[in-house]
C-alpha positions as CSV (number, residue, x, y, z in Angstrom):
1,X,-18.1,-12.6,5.2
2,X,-16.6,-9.5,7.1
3,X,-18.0,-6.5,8.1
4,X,-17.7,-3.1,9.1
5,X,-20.9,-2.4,10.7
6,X,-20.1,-1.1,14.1
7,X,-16.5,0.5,13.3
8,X,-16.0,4.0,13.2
9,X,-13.6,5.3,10.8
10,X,-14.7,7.8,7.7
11,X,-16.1,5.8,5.7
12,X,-16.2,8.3,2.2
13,X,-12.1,7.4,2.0
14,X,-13.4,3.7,1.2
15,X,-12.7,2.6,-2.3
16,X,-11.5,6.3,-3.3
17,X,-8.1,6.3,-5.2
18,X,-5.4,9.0,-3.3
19,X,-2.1,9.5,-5.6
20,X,1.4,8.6,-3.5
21,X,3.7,9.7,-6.1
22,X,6.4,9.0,-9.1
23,X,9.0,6.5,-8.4
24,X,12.2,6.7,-10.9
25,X,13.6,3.1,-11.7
26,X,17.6,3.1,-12.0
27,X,19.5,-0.4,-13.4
28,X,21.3,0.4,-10.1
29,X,18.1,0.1,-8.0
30,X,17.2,-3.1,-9.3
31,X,20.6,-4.5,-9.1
32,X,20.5,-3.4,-5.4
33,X,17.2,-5.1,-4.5
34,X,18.0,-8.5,-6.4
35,X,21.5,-8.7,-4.1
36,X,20.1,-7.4,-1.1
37,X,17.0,-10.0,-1.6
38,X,19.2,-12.9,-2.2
39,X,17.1,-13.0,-5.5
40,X,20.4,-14.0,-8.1
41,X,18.0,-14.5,-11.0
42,X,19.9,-13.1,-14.0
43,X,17.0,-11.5,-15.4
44,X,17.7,-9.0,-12.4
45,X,21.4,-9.5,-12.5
46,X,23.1,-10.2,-16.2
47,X,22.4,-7.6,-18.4
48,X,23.7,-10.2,-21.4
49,X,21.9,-13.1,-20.4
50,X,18.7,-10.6,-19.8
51,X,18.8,-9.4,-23.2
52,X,18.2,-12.6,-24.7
53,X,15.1,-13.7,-23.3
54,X,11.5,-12.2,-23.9
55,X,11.8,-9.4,-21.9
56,X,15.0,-7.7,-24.3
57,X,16.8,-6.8,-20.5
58,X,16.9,-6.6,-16.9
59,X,13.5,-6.6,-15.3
60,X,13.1,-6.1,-11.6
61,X,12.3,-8.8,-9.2
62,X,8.2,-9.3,-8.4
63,X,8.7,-7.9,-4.8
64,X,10.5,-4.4,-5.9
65,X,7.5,-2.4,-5.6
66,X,7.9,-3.2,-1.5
67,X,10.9,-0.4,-1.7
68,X,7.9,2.0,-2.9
69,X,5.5,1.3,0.2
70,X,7.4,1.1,2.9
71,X,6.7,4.2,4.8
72,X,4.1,5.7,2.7
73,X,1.5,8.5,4.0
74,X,-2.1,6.9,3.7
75,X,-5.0,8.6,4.4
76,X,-6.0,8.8,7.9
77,X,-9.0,7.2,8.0
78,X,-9.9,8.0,12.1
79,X,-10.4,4.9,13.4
80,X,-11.4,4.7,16.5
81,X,-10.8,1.6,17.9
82,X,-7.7,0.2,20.5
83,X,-4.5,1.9,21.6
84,X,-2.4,-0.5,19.8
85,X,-1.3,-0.2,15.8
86,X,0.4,-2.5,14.1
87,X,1.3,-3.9,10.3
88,X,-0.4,-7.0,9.8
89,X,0.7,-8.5,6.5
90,X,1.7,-7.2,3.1
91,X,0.7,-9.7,-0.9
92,X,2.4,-8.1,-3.7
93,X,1.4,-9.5,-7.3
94,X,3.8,-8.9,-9.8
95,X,1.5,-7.7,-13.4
96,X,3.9,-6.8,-15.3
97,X,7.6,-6.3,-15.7
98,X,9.4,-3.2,-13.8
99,X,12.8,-1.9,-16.3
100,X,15.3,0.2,-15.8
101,X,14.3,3.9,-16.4
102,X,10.3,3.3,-15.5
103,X,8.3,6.1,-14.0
104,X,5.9,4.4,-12.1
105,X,2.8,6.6,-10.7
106,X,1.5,5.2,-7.1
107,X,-2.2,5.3,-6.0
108,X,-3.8,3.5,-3.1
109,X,-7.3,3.0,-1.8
110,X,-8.8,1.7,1.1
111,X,-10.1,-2.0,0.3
112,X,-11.8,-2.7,3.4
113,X,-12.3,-2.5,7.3
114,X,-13.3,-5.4,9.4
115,X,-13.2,-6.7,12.3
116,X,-12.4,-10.1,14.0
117,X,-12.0,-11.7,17.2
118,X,-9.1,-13.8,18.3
119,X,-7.3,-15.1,21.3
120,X,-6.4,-11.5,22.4
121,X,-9.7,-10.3,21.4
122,X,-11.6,-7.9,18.5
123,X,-8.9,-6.4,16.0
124,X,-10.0,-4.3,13.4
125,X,-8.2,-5.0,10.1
126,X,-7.8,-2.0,7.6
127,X,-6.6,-3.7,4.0
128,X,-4.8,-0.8,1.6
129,X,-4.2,-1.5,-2.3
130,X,-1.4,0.2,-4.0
131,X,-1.2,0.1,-7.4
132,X,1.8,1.0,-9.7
133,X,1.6,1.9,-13.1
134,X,4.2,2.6,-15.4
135,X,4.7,5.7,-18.0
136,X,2.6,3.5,-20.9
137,X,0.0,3.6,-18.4
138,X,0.3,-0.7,-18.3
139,X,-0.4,-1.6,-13.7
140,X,2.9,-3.6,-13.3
141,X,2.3,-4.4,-9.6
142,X,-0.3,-4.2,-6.9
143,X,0.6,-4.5,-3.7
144,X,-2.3,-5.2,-0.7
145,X,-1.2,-4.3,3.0
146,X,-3.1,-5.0,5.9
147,X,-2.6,-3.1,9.3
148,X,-4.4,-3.6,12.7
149,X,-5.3,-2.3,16.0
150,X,-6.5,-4.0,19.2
151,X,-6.2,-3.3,22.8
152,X,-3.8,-3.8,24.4
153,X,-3.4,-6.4,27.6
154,X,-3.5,-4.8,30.5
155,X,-1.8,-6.6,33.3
């Protein structure tokens, strides 16, 4: 069990929902992940093959969302702990399908804060969840990032 007794970081942004913004989906945005990723699927690719299969059309691949995050403002939540920052890992579940000309609305929220020790000593882990949901209001992808700071070695 983790826990963040100890840490100091404002604590009334845990759990509370902050809106990132409205992403447009293009076919052309899609078409460029799927290549880019290597992902040839031709539900991302083959418009003709796409339309026959449950989804009526191209869908976008399950990690799309990750061209959405990338560089988004969070909240600062004032941590204070270590001179070092870094991204510590990223899951990103696939809900729903994402097709051409979706308006997907972000939100995140800060999951949790914890800490842990290691070889290089106490980290404290702060875990974000994005979620996307389309214009119908269905979530088509949440996406959980984790980021870290330590201190650094000193040598």
């Amino acid at each position: 069990m983790t826990s963040d007794k100890g840490i100091q970081y404002d604590r009334s942004l845990l759990g509370v929902e902050t809106y990132l913004g409205t992403f447009q989906v293009t076919k052309e945005m899609i078409l460029d992940f799927a290549r880019s990723s290597g992902d040839l699927n031709s539900l991302y690719l083959d418009e003709q093959k796409a339309n026959k299969t449950e989804y009526g059309g191209i869908i976008a691949p399950p990690t799309f969302c990750n061209i959405f995050v990338n560089g988004m403002d969070r909240p600062d939540i004032k941590l204070e702990f270590g001179d070092t920052g870094f991204f510590a890992g990223q899951a990103i579940e696939s809900v729903g399908p994402i097709r051409p000309g979706d308006s997907l609305d972000a939100s995140t929220k800060l999951k949790e804060v914890y800490s842990k020790t290691g070889r290089s000593g106490t980290m404290v882990f702060a875990v974000w969840e994005t979620t996307f949901v389309n214009q119908k209001k269905e979530t088509v992808a949440l996406v959980t990032e984790s980021f870290v700071r330590r201190n650094s070695r000193k040598s």
